[in-house]
Backbone as JSON, one array per atom type, in Angstrom:
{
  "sequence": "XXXXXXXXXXXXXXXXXXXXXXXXXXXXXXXXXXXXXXXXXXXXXXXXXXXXXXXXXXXXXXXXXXXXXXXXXXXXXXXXXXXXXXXXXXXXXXXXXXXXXXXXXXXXXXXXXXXXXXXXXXXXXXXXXXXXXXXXXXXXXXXXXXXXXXXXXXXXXX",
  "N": [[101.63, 82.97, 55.81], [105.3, 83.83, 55.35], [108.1, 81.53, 55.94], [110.21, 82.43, 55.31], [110.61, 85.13, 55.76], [111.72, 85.09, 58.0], [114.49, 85.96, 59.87], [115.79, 83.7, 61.38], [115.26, 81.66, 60.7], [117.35, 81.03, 58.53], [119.48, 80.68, 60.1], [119.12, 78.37, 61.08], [118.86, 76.39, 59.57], [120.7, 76.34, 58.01], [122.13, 75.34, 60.35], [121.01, 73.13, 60.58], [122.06, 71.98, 57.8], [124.9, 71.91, 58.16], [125.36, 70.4, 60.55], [124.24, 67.6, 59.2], [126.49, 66.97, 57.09], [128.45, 66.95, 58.68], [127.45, 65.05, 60.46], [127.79, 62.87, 58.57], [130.45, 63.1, 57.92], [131.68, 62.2, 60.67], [130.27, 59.81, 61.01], [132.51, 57.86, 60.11], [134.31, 57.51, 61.79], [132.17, 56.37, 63.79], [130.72, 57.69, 65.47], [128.39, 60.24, 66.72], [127.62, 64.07, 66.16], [126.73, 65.2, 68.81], [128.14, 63.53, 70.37], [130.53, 63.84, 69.93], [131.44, 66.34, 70.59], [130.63, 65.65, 73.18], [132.56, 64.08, 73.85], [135.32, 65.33, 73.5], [134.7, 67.7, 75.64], [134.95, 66.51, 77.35], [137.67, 65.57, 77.48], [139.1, 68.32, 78.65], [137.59, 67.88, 80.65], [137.89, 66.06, 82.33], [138.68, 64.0, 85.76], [134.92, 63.77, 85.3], [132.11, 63.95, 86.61], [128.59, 62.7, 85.71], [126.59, 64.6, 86.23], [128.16, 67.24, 86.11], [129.01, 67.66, 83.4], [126.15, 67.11, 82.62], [125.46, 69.84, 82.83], [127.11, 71.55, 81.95], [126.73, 71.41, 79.19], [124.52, 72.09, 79.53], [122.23, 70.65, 79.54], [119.56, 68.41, 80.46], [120.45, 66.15, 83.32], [119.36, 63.13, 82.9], [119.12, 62.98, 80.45], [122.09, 62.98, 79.17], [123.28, 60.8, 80.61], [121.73, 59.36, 78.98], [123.59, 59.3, 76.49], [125.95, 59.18, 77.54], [126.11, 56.43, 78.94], [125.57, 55.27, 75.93], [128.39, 56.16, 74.82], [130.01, 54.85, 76.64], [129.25, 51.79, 75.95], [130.11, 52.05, 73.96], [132.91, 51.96, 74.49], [134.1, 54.56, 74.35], [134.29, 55.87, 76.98], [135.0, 55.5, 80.45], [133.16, 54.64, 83.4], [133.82, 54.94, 86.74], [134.05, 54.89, 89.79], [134.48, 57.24, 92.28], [136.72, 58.7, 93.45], [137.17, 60.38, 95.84], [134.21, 60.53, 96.28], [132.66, 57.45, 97.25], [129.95, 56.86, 97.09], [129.78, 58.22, 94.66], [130.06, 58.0, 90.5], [132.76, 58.96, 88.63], [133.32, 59.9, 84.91], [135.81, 58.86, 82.48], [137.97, 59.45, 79.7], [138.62, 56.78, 77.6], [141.52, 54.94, 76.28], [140.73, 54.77, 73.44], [138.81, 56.37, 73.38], [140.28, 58.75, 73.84], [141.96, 58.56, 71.87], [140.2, 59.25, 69.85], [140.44, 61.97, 69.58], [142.03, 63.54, 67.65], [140.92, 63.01, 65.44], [138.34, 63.57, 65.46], [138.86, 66.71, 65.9], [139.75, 66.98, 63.06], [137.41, 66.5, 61.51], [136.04, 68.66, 62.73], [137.33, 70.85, 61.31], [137.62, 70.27, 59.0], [134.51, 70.45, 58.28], [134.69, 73.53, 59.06], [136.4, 74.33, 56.65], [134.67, 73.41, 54.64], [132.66, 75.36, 55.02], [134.22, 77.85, 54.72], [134.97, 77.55, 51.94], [132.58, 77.26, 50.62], [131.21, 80.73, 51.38], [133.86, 82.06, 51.57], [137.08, 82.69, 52.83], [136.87, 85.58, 54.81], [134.03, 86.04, 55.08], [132.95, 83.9, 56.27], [134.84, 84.08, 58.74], [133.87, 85.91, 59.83], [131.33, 85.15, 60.09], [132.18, 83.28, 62.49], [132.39, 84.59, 63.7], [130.23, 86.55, 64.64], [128.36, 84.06, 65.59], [129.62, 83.23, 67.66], [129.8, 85.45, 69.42], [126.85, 85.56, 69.53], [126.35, 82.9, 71.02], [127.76, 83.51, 73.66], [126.32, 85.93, 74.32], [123.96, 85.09, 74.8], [124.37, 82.98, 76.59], [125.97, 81.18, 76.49], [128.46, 78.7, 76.78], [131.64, 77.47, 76.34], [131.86, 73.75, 76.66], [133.46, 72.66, 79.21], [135.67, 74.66, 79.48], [137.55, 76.59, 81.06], [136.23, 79.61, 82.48], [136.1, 82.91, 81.45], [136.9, 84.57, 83.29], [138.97, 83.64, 84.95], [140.4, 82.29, 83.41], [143.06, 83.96, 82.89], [143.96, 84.2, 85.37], [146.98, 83.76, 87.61], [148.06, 81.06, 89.02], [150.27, 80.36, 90.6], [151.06, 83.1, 92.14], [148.11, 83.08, 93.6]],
  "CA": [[102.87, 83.59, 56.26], [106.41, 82.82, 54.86], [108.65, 81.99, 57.11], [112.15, 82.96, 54.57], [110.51, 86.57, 55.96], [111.97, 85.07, 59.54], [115.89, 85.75, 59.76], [116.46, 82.58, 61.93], [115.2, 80.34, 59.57], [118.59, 80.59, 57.64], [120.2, 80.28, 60.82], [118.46, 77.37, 61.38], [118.4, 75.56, 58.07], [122.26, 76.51, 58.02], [123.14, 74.74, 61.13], [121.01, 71.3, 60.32], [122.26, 71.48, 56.47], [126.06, 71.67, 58.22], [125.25, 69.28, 60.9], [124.2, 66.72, 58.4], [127.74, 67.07, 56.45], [129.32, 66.62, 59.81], [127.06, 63.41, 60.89], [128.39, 62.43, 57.74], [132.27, 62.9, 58.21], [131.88, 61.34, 61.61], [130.14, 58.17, 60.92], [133.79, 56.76, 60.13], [134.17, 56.46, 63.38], [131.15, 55.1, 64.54], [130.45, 58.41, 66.72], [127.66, 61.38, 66.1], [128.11, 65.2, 66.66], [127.1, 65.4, 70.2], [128.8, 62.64, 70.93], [132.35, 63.96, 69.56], [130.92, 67.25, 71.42], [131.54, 65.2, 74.9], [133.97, 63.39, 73.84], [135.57, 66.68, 73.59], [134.76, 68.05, 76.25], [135.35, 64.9, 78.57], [139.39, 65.48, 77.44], [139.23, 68.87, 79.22], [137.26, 68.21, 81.84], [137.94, 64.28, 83.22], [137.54, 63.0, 85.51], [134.05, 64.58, 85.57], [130.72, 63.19, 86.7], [128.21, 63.31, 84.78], [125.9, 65.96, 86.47], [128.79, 68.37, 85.66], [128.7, 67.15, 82.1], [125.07, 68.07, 81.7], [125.95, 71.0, 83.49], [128.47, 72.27, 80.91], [126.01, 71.39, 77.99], [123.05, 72.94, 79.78], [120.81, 69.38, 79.23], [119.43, 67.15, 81.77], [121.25, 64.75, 83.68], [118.65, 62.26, 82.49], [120.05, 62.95, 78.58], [123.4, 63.08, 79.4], [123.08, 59.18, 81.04], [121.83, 58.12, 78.08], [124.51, 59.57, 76.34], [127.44, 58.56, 77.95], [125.88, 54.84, 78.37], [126.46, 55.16, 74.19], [129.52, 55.91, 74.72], [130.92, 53.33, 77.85], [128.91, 50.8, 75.51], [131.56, 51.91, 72.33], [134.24, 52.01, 74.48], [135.36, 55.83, 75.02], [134.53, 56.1, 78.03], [134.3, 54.75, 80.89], [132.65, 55.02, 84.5], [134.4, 54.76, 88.08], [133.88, 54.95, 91.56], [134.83, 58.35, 92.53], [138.04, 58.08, 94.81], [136.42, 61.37, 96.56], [132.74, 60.31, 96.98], [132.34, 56.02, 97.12], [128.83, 56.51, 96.32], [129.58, 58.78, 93.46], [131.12, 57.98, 89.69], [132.98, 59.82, 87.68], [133.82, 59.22, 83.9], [137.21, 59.27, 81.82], [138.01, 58.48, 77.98], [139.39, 55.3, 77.5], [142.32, 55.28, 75.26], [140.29, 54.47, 72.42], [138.23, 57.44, 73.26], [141.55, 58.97, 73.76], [142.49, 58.29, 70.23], [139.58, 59.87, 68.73], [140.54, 63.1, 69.35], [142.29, 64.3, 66.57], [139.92, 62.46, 64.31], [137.37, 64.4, 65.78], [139.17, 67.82, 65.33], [140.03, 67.14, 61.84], [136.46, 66.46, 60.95], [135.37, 70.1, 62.64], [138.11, 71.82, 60.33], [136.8, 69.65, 57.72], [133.38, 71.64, 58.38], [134.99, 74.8, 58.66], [137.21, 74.58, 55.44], [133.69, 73.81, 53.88], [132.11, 77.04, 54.92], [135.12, 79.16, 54.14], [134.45, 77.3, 50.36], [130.94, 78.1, 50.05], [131.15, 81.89, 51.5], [134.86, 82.54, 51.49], [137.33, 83.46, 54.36], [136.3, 86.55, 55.16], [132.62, 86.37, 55.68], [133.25, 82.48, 57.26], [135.35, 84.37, 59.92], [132.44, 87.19, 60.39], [130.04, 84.18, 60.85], [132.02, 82.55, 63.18], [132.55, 85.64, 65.48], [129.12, 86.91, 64.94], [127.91, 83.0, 65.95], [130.13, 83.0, 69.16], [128.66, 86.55, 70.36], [125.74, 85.5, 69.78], [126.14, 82.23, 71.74], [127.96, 84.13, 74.18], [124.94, 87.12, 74.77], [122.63, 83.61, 75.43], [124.66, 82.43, 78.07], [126.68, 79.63, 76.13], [130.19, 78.88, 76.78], [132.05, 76.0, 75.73], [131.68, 72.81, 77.63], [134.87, 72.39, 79.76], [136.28, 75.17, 79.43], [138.17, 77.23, 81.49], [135.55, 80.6, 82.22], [136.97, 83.55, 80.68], [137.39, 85.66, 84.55], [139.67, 82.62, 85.64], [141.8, 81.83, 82.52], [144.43, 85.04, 83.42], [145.1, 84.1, 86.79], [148.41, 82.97, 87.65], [147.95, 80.28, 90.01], [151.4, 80.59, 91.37], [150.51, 83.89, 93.19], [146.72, 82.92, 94.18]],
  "C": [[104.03, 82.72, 55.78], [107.32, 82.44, 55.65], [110.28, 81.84, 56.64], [111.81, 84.18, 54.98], [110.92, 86.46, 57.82], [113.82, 84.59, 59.61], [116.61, 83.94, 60.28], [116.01, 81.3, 61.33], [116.5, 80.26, 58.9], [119.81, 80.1, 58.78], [120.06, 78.88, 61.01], [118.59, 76.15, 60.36], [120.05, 75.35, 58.02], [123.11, 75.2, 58.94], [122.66, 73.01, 61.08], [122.09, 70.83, 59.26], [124.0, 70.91, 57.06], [126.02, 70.36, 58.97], [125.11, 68.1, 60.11], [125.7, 65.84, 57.52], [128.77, 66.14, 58.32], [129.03, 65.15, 60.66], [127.98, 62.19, 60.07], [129.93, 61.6, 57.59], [132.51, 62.06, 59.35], [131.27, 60.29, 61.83], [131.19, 57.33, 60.79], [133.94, 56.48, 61.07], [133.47, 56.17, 64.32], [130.48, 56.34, 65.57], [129.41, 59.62, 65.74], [128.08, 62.64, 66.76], [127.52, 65.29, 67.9], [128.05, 64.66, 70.92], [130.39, 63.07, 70.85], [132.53, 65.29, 70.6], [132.1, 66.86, 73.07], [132.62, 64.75, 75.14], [135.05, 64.69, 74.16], [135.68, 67.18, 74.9], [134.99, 67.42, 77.72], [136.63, 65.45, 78.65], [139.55, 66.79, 78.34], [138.63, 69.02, 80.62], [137.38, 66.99, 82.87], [138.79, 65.05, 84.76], [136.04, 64.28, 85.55], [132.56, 63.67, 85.47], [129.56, 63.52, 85.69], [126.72, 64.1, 84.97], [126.49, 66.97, 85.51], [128.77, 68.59, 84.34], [127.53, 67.58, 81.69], [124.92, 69.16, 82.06], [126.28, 71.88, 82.65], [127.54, 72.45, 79.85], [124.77, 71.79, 78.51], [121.71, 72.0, 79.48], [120.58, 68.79, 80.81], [120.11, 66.08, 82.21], [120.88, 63.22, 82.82], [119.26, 62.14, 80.79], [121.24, 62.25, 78.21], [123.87, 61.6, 79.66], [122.85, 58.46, 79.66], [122.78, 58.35, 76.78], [126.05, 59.02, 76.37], [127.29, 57.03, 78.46], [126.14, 54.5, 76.57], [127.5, 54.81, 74.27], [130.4, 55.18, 75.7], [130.2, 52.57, 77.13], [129.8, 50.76, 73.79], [132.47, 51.92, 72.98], [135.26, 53.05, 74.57], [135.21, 56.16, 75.43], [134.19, 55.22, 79.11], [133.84, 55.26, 82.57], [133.33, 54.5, 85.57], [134.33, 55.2, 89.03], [134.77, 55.99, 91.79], [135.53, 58.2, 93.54], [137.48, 59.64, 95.93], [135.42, 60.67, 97.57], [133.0, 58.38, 96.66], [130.81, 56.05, 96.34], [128.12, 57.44, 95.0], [130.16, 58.17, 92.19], [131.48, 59.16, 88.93], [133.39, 58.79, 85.94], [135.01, 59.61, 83.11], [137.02, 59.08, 80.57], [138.87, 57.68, 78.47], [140.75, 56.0, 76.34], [141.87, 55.42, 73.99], [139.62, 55.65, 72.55], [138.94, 59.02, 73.22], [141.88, 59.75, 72.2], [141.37, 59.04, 69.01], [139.6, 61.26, 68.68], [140.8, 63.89, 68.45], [141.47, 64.05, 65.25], [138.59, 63.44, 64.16], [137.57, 65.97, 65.44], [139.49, 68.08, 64.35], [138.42, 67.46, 61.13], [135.76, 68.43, 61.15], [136.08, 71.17, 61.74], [137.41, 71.57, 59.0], [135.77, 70.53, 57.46], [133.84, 73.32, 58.56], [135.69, 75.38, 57.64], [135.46, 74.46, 54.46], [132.65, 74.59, 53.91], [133.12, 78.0, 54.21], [134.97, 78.71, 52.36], [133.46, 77.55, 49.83], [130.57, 79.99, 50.34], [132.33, 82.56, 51.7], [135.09, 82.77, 52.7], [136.54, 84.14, 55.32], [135.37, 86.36, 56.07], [132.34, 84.76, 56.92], [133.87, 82.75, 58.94], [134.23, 85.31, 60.61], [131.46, 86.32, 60.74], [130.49, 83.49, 62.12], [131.89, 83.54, 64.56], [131.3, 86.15, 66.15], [128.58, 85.52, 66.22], [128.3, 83.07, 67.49], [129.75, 84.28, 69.72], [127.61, 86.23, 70.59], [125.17, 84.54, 71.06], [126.69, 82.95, 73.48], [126.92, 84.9, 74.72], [124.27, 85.61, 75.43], [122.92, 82.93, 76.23], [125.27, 81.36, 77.99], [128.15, 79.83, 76.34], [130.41, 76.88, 76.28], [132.37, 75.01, 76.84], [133.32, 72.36, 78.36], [136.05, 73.21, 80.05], [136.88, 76.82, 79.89], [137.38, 78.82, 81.76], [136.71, 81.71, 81.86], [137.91, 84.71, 81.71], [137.82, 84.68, 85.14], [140.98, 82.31, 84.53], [142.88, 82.66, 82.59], [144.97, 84.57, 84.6], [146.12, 83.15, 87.43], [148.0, 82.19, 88.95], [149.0, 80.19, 91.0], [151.52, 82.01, 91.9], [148.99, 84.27, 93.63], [147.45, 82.34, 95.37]]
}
């Protein structure tokens, strides 16, 4: 059996070959794609423990720990005694973790200017919409961010 006669093999092959490119771009600064991921999603969601964190990304707490020990051992983030709970923490970016933000969003344009070069606009925009339905139908949303039956409502008449 072949398995180029199994559609999600190109899906599949697609999203290491890009990942790879993107490990790539973000080795300059010392960080890998999940990691720019949280980083990411840290800036919208701080402070935030890091249950909620594997929460958002749908992994195990247990992951997620060793994770964000990476990153409080580089320096963009860090862990604190939850002014709420005492015997909880939460974690923040540091400034330095701060600072890698735009570094980080250049690199994902970076990766999306080199799809729209290999399959043009167009079909680059049809992959990305298809991609986000798809993640969407499967129950994915983006880590931190705002659900989509909450982002309308005016808080100043709730």
């Amino acid at each position: 059996m072949q398995t180029d006669s199994f559609k999600l093999h190109y899906l599949l092959h697609s999203a290491t070959l890009l990942e790879d490119h993107l490990r790539m771009r973000l080795a300059a600064l010392s960080i890998h794609p999940r990691q720019a991921r949280v980083i990411d999603a840290l800036s919208r969601m701080e402070p935030a423990s890091q249950v909620q964190l594997a929460r958002a990304f749908g992994t195990k707490p247990a992951s997620m720990s060793t994770m964000t020990a990476r990153l409080i051992d580089a320096g963009f983030i860090t862990r604190e005694i939850d002014p709420k709970e005492a015997r909880a923490h939460v974690l923040r970016l540091t400034d330095r973790g701060r600072g890698l933000l735009a570094n980080i969003h250049t690199a994902w344009r970076d990766i999306d200017r080199l799809i729209e070069d290999r399959i043009g606009a167009d079909s680059a925009a049809q992959l990305a919409n298809l991609t986000r339905d798809l993640r969407d139908s499967l129950g994915g949303r983006v880590p931190g961010a705002v659900p989509a039956s909450t982002a309308n409502i005016d808080i100043n008449n709730s």
